[in-house]
C-alpha positions as CSV (number, residue, x, y, z in Angstrom):
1,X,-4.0,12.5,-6.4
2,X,-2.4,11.5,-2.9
3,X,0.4,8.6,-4.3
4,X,-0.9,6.6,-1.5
5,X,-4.6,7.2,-2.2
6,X,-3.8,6.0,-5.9
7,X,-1.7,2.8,-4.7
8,X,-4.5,1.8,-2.4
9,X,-7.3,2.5,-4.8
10,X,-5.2,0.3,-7.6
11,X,-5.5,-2.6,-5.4
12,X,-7.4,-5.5,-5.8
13,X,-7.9,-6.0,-9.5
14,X,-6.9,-9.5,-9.9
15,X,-9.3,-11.3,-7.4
16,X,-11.4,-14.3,-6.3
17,X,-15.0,-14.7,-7.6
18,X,-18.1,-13.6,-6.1
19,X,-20.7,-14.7,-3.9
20,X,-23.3,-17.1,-4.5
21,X,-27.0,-16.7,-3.9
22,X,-29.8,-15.1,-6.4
23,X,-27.8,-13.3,-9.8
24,X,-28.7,-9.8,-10.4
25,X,-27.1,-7.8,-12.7
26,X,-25.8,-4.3,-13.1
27,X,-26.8,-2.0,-16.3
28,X,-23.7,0.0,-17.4
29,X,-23.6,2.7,-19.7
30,X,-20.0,4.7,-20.9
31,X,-19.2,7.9,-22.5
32,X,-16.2,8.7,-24.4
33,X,-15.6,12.9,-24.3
34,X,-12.6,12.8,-25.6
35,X,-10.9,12.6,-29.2
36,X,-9.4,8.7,-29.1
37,X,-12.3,6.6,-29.4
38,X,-12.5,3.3,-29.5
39,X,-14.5,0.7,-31.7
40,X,-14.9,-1.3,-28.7
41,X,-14.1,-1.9,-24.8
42,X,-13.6,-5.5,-22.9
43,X,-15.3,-5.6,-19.6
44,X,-14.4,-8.0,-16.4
45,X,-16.6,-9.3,-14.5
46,X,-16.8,-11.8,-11.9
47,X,-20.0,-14.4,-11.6
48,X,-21.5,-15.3,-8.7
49,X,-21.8,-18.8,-8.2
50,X,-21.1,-21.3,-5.4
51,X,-17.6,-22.2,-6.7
52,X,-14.5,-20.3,-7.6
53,X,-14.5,-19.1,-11.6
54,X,-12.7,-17.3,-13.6
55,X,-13.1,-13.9,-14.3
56,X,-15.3,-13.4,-17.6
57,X,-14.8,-10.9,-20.7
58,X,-17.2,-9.4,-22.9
59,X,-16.2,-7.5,-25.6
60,X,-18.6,-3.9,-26.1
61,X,-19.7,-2.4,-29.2
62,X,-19.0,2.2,-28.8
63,X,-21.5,3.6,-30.6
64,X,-21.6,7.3,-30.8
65,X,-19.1,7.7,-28.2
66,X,-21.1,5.6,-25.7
67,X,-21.5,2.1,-24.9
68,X,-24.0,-0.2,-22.5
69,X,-23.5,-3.6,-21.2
70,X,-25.2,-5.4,-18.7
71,X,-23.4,-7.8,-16.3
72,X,-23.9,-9.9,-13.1
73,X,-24.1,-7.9,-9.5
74,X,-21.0,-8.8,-7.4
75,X,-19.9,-6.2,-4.6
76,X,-17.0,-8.5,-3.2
77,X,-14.6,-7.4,-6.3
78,X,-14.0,-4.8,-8.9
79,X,-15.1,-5.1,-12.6
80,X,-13.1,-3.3,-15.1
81,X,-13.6,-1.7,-18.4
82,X,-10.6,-1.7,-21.0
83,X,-10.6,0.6,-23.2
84,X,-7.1,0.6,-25.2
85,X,-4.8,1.4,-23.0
86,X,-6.4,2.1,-20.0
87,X,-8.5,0.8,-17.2
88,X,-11.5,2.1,-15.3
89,X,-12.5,0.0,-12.5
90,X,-16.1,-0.1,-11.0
91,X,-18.6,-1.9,-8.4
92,X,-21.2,-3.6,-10.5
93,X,-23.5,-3.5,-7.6
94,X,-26.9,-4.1,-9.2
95,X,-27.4,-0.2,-9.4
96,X,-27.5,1.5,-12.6
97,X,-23.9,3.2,-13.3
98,X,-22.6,5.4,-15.4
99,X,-19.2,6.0,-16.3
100,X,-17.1,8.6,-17.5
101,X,-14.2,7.5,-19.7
102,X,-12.2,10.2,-19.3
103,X,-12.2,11.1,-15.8
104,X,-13.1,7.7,-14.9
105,X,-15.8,8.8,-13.0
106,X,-18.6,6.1,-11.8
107,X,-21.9,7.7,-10.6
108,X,-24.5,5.0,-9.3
109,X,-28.6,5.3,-9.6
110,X,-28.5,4.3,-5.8
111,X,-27.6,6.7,-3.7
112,X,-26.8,4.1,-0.8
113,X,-25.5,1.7,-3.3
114,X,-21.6,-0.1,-2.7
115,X,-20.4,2.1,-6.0
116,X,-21.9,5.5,-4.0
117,X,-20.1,4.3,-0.7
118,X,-17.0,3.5,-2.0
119,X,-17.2,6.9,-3.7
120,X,-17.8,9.0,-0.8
121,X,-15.2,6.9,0.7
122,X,-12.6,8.1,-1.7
123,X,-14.1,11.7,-1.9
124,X,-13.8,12.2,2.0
125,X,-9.9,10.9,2.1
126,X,-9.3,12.7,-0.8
127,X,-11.0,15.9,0.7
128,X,-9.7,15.9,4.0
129,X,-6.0,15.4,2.4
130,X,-6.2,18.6,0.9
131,X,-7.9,19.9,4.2
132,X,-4.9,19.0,6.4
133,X,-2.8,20.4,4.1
134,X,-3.9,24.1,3.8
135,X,-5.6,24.1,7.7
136,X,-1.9,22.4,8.5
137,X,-3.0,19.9,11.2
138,X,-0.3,18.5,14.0
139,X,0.6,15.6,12.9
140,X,-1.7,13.8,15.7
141,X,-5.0,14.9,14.6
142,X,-4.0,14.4,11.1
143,X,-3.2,10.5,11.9
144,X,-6.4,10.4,14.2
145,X,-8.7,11.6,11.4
146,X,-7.2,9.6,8.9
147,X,-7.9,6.4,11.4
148,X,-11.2,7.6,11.5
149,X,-12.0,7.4,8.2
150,X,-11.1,3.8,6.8
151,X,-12.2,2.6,10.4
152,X,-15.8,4.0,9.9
153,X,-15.4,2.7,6.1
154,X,-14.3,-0.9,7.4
155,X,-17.2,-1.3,9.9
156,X,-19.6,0.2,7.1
157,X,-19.0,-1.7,4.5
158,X,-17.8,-5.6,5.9
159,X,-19.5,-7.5,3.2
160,X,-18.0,-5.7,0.3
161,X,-15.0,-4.8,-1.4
162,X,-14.9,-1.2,-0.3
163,X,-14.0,-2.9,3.4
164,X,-11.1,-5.0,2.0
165,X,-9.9,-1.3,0.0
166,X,-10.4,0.6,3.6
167,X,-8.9,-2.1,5.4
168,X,-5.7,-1.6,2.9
169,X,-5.7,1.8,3.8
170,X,-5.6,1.3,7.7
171,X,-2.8,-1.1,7.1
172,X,-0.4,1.7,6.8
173,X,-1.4,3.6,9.7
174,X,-2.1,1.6,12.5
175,X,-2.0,-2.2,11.6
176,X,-3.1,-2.9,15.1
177,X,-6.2,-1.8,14.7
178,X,-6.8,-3.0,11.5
179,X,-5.7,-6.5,12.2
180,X,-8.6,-6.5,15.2
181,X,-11.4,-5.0,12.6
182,X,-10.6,-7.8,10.3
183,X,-13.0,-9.8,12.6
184,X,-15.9,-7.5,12.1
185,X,-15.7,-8.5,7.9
186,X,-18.3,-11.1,6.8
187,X,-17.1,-14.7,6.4
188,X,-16.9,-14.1,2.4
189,X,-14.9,-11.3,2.7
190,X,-12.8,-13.0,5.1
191,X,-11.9,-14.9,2.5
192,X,-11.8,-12.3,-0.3
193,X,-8.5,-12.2,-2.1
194,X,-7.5,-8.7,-1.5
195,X,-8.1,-9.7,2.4
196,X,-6.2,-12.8,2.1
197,X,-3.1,-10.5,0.3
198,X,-3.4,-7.7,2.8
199,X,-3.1,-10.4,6.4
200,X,0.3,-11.5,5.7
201,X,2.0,-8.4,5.7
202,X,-0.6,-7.3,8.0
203,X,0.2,-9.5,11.0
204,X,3.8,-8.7,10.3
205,X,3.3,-5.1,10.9
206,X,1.0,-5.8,13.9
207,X,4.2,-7.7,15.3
208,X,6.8,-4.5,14.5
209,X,4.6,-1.6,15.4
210,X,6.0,1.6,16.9
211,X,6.6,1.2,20.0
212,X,7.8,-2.4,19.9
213,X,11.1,-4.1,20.0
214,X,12.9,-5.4,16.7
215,X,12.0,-8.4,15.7
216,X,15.6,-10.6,14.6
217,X,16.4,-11.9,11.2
218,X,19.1,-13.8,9.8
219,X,20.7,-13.5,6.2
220,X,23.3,-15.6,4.4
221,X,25.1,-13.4,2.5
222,X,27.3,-15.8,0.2
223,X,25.1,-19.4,0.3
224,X,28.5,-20.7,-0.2
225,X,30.6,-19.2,2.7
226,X,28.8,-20.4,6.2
227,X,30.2,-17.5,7.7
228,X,28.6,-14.6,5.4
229,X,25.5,-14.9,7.4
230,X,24.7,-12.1,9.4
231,X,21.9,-10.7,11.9
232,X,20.0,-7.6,12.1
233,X,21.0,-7.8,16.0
234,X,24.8,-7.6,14.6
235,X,23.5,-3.8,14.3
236,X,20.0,-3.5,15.7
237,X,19.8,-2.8,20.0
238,X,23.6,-2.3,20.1
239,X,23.5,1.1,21.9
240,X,23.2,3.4,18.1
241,X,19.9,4.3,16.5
242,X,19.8,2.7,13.1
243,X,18.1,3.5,9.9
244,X,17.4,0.3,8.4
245,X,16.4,1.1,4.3
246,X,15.0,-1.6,2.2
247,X,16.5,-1.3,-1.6
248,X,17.3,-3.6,-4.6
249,X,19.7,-2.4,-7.5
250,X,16.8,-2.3,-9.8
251,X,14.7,0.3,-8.1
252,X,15.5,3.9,-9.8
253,X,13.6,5.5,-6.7
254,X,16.6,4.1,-4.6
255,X,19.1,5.9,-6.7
256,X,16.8,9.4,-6.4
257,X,17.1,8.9,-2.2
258,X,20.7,8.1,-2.1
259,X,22.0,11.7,-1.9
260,X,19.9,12.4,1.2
261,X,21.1,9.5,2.7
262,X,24.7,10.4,1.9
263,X,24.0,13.3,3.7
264,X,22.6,12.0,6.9
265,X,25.6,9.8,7.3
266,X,28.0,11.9,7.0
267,X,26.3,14.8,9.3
268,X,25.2,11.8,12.1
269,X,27.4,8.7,11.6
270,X,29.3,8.0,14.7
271,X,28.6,6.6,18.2
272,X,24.7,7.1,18.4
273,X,23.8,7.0,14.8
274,X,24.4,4.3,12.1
275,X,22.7,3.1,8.8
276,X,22.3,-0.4,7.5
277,X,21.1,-1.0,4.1
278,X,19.4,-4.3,3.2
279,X,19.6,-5.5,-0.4
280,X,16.0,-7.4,-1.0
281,X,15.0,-9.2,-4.0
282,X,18.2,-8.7,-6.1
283,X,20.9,-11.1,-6.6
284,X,24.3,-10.0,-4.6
285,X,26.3,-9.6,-7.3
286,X,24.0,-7.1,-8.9
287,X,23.8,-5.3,-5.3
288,X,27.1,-5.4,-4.8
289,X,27.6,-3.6,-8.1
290,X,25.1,-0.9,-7.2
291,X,26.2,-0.2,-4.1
292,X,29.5,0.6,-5.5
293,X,29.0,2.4,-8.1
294,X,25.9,4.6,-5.8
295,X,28.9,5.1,-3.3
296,X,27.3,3.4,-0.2
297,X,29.8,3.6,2.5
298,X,27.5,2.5,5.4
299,X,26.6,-1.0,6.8
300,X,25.4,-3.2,4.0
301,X,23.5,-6.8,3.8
302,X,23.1,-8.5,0.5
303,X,21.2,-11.6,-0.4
304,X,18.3,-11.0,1.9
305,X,15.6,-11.7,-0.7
306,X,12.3,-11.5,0.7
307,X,13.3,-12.4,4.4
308,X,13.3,-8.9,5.9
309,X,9.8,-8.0,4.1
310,X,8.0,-10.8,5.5
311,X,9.3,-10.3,8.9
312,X,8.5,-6.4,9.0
313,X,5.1,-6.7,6.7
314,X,7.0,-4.2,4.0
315,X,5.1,-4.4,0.6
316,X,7.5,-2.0,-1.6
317,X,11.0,-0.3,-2.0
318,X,12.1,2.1,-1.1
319,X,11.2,1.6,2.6
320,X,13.0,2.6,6.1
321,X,12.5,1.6,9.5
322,X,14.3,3.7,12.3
323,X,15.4,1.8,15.7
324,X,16.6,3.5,19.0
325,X,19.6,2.8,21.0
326,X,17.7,-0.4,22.6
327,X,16.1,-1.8,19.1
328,X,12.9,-0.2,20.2
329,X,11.1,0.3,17.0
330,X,10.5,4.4,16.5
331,X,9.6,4.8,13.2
332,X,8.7,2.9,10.0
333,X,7.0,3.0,6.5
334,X,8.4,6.3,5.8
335,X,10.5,7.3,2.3
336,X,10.1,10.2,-0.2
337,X,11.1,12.9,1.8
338,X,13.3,15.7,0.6
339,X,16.5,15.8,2.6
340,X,15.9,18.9,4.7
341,X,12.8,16.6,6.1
342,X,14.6,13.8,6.5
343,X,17.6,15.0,7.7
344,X,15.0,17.1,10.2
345,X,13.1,13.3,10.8
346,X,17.0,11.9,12.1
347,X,18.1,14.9,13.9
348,X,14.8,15.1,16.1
349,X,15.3,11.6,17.3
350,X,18.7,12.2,18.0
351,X,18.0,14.8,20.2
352,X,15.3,12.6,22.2
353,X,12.1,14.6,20.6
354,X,9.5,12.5,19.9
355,X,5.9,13.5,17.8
356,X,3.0,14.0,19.9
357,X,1.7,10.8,18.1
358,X,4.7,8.5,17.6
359,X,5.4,7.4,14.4
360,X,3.6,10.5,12.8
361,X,6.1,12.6,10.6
């Protein structure tokens, strides 16, 4: 599966309870295919009430290889089943649903149910992923369809979880216009905890979109030395298009992308190109250390904590923004690319090519 598709899908497990009003409840029934069995699974579950509770367990006989519970309807979170070391999540959305341990599989009696929504949700990002690859869409159909689909998921499902999940998914792609379909979600899930996550660093991205100009930041490097703070303007909107890459000594992904990035400095570095790296959540000493022993020879900033991911709405490392000459922002939220595509990704830019869609790789 996409790595994306599974991040997004991962979301939202820890969450606020559900919705008041008139309990019904959800029959589930599990099957085990495989040869590790359990004696038992937990299930999660959230109940609706009028005030904020937490989330219940029930422990479930397996039987035969199967096992059936019954729990309360909720549609504004996931439930979960726990099987030994492993999770299936699920909509308990007062259908019946059956599960499939191994594949984790959910299948709902109700064809029109949240469950069967949420799955053709999935099942049409999933397909049209492997679509684009083998029909090889440009780049600006592939974004457009993409928009498309968690758009039309949003607006389909505002008063249940599969909206907030959609919603995450838009995030990445155009935060604009998830930011304004945010309005079209029912009070509740206005107020829904994956929702509530997702604005922060939602509104930040709104703010430092393609298209727009950097948005400042300052760092103290050494809280002792007054003068170890330092600006992204030191670099950003001097004249040079910047690569600005999130990392933190900690992050073995960092360590995998550093040879790539050697290699783009020393083929670009001079008057039009420069890269800053900006050390976030890791104490300086420990960056410092890193960066040395990586061999990082560009532009560096330490001690920036969680500064520069609030102000630029970035939820994970590694992460790189690209700025032009004027601090115009021309690229973000890309990372994992081999270095012949990145190095491609640099060069085009350099040469004043942009993507028929901008931002889109």
């Amino acid at each position: 599966m996409n790595k994306t598709i599974a991040a997004i899908l991962a979301l939202g497990a820890a969450l606020l309870s559900c919705s008041h009003g008139n309990i019904r409840t959800t029959r589930i029934s599990g099957t085990f295919s495989g040869e590790n069995v359990p004696d038992s699974v937990d299930i999660q579950y959230w109940t609706p009430t009028d005030t904020l509770q937490p989330v219940k367990t029930i422990k479930i006989p397996v039987v035969d290889r199967r096992f059936e519970a019954e729990i309360p309807t909720c549609v504004t979170q996931f439930a979960e089943v726990f099987p030994p070391g492993d999770i299936v999540a699920f909509i308990a959305d007062g259908s019946t649903l059956a599960i499939d341990m191994e594949t984790h599989q959910v299948t709902s009696s109700n064809p029109d149910g949240v469950q069967s929504r949420f799955n053709a949700w999935r099942q049409e990002w999933l397909d049209f992923e492997q679509e684009a690859v083998q029909k090889n869409y440009v780049q600006e159909e592939y974004h457009q369809r993409l928009v498309t689909i968690h758009r039309n998921a949003i607006q389909q499902n505002p008063d249940n979880i599969t909206g907030a999940m959609a919603l995450s998914a838009l995030e990445g792609l155009d935060p604009k216009v998830a930011l304004s379909l945010v309005s079209t979600l029912s009070e509740e899930m206005k107020q829904n905890a994956t929702v509530q996550a997702i604005l922060p660093t939602l509104e930040a991205r709104a703010r430092t979109s393609i298209g727009d100009m950097f948005t400042d930041f300052e760092v103290v490097q050494d809280p002792a030395d007054p003068h170890s703070a330092v600006k992204l303007s030191d670099y950003v909107g001097k004249g040079k298009t910047i690569l600005l890459v999130f990392w933190a000594s900690w992050c073995e992904e960092n360590r995998k992308e550093m040879p790539g990035l050697k290699n783009i400095y020393e083929k670009y570095h001079g008057d039009d190109f420069d890269i800053v790296s900006i050390a976030v959540s890791d104490a300086p000493e420990n960056s410092l250390a890193a960066a040395k022993e990586m061999g990082i020879m560009w532009n560096l900033i330490v001690n920036a904590q969680i500064i520069p991911l609030e102000t630029y709405g970035v939820r994970r490392i590694p992460d790189m923004i690209l700025f032009g000459p004027d601090g115009t922002i021309l690229l973000r939220n890309f990372w994992g690319y081999d270095d012949l595509i990145l190095d491609s990704i640099i060069g085009r830019y350099l040469r004043g090519e942009r993507p028929a869609q901008p931002g889109v790789l």
